[in-house]
C-alpha positions as CSV (number, residue, x, y, z in Angstrom):
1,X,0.0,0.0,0.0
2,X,1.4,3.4,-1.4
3,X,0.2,6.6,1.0
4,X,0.3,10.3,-1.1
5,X,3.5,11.5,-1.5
6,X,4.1,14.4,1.5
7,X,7.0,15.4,2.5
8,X,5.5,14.3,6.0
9,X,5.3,11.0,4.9
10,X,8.4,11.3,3.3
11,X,10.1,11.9,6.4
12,X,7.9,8.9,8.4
13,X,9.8,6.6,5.4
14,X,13.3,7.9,6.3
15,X,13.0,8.0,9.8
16,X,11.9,3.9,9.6
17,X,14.8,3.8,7.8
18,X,17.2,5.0,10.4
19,X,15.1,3.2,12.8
20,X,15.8,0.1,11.5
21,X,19.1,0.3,10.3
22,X,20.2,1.1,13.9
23,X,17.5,-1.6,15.6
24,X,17.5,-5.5,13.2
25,X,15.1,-7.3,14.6
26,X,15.3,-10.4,13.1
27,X,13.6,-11.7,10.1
28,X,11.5,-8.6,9.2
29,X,14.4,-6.3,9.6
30,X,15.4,-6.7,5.7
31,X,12.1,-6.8,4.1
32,X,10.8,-3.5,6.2
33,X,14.1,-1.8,5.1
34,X,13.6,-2.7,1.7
35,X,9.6,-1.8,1.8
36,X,10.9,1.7,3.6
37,X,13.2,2.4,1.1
38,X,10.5,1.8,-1.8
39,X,8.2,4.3,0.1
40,X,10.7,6.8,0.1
41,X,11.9,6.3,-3.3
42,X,8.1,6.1,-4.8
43,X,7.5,9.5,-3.1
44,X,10.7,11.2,-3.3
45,X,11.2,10.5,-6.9
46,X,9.8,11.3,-10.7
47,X,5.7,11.5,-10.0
48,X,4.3,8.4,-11.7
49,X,1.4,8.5,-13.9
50,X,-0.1,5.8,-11.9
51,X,0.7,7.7,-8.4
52,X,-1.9,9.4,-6.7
């Protein structure tokens, strides 16, 4: 699920990124970092057509 692109959610991506970078917690650690770093790329990159 893909939220609108704000700069506040922006910043909700990157600070899970931090977060978890600094904190692995097992299993989930990679895929969350890599789901983070999709957010943040989706709404800090190129608008999409298909982006709300």
């Amino acid at each position: 699920m893909i939220g609108r692109c704000t700069p506040v959610n922006c910043y909700a991506y990157f600070l899970q990124i931090l977060y978890l970078f600094f904190n692995p917690t097992g299993s989930r650690f990679t895929m969350n970092l890599y789901f983070n770093a999709i957010q943040l790329f989706a709404c800090s990159g190129p608008r999409k057509s298909h982006m709300p």
